[in-house]
PLY file of the C-alpha trace (Angstrom):
ply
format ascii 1.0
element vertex 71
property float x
property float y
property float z
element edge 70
property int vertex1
property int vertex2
end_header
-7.53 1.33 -36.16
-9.27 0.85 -33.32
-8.04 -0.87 -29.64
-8.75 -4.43 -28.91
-9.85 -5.29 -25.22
-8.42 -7.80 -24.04
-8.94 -10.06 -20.87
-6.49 -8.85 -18.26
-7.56 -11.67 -15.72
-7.52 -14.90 -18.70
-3.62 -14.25 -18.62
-1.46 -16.63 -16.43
-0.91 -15.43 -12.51
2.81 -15.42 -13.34
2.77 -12.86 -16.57
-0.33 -10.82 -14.45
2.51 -10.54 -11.68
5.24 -10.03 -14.09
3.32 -7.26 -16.27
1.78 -5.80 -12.95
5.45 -5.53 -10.96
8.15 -4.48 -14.35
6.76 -1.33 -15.49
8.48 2.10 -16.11
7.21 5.41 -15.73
8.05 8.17 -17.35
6.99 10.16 -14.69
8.78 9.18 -11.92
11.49 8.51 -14.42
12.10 5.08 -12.74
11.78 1.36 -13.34
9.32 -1.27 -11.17
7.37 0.82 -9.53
4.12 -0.73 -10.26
0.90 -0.39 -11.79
-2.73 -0.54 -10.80
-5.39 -0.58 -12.51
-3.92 -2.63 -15.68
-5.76 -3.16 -18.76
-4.16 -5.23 -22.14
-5.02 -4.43 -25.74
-4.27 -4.99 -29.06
-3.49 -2.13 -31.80
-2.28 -2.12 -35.06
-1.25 -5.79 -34.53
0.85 -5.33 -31.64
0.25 -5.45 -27.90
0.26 -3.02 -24.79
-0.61 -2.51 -21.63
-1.47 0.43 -19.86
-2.34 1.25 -16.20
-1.78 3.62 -13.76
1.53 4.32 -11.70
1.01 3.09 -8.02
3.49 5.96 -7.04
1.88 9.03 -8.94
-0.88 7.61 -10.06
-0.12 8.91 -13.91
-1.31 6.88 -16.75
1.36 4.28 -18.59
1.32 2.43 -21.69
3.69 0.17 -22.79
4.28 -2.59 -25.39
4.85 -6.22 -24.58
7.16 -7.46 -26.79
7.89 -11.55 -26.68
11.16 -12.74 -27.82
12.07 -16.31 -27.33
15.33 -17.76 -27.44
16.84 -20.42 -29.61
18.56 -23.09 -28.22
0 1
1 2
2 3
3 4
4 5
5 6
6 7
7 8
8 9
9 10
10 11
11 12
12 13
13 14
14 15
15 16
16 17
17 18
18 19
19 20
20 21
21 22
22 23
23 24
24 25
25 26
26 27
27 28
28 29
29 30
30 31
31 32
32 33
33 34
34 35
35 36
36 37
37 38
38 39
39 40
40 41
41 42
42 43
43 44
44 45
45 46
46 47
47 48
48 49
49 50
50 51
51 52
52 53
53 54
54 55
55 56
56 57
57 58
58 59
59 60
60 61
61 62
62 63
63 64
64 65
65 66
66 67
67 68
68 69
69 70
């Protein structure tokens, strides 16, 4: 299948910030370090975003997953 574009820019400010500021990278082999350059897309019905570590600059994907609690 192939990757859905998606609008990074039509999400809210806070998830843009939220997405932007928790990321991991494998690389650096630690968490919140940041990501420029972030893009969002669907695949296979399921959503990631990818971007590129603002320490080493190495390219990161990673699914969103939404869980919502129940009262």
């Amino acid at each position: 299948m192939k990757k859905r574009y998606l609008n990074f820019d039509d999400l809210e400010q806070f998830d843009q910030e939220f997405f932007i500021n928790d990321s991991w990278c494998n690389y650096c082999d630690e968490a919140d370090l940041g990501i420029i350059e972030p893009k969002i897309y669907i695949l296979d019905e399921k959503q990631y975003l990818e971007g590129n570590c603002k320490v080493c600059g190495k390219k990161q994907t990673t699914e969103i997953v939404v869980t919502y609690l129940n009262d």
